[in-house]
KEDO-103928 format. One line per field, with one value per residue (C-alpha): x, y, z; residue number from 0. Coordinates in steps of 0.25 Angstrom, whole numbers. Each point is the difference from the previous one (the first is absolute). Example, Ala and Ser with C-alpha at 12.3 -4.5 7.8 and 13.67 -1.06 7.14 Angstrom:
<pts>
px [49_6] .
py [-18_14] .
pz [31_-2] .
k [0_1] .
</pts>
This chain:
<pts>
px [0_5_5_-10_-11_3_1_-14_-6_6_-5_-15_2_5_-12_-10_7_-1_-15_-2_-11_4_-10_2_14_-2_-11_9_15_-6_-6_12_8_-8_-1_12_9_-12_-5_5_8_-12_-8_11_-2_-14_1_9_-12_-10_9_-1_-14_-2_-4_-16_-1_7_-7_-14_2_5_-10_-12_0_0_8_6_9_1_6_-7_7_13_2_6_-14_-8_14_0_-15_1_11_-3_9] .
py [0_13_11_10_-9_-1_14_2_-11_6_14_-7_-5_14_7_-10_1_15_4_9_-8_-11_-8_0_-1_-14_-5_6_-7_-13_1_4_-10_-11_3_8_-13_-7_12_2_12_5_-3_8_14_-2_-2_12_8_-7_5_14_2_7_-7_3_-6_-11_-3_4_-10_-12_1_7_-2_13_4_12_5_-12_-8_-11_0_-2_-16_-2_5_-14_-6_10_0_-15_0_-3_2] .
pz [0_-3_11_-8_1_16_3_-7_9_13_-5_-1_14_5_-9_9_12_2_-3_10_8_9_-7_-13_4_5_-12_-12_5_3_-15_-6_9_-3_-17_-3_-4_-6_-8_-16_-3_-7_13_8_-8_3_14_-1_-7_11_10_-5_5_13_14_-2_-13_4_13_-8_-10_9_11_-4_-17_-3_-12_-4_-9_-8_10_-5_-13_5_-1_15_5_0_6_10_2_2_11_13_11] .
k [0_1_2_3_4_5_6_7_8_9_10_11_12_13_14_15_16_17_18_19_20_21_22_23_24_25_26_27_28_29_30_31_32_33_34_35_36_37_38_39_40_41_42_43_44_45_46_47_48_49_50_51_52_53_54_55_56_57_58_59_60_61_62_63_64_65_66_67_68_69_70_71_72_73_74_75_76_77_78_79_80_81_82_83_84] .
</pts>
C-alpha cells in the first residue's frame, strides 16, 4: 500500500475524529475505523465528501431521516446510515 494512500486514511480518521460534538466524534471514528481498509479508493474520496457535511446534517440524516443537502446522494450515506455501534 502506498505512503499517500495512508496519509489520506489517517487524514479520514483525524476528519471523524475531531467533529466538534463529542458524539458525532465517537459515531464518525468507529465508522471510519471499521470501513477505512475495506473501502475502495473511490469509496474513500466519497467518505471524504461525506465527511464534509456539517455535524447537523449528519446526526439528522443517521437518526432522525432527514435529508439535507443531498447528503443522501453521497454513496457512504446508506453504509453509514446502516452502521450501528
Amino acid at each position: 500500500m502506498s505512503e499517500e494512500l495512508e496519509i489520506f486514511k489517517k487524514k479520514l480518521l483525524y476528519r471523524a475524529s475531531y467533529r466538534g460534538t463529542k458524539e458525532m466524534d465517537i459515531l464518525l471514528t468507529k465508522f471510519v475505523k471499521k470501513y477505512v481498509n475495506v473501502f475502495s479508493h473511490e469509496q474513500l474520496k466519497q467518505l471524504e465528501k461525506f465527511l464534509e457535511f456539517e455535524d447537523e446534517v449528519i446526526y439528522n440524516f443517521y437518526n432522525l431521516n432527514i435529508v439535507k443537502k443531498d447528503i443522501d446522494k453521497n454513496k457512504i450515506s446508506e453504509i453509514f446510515k446502516n452502521f450501528k455501534i
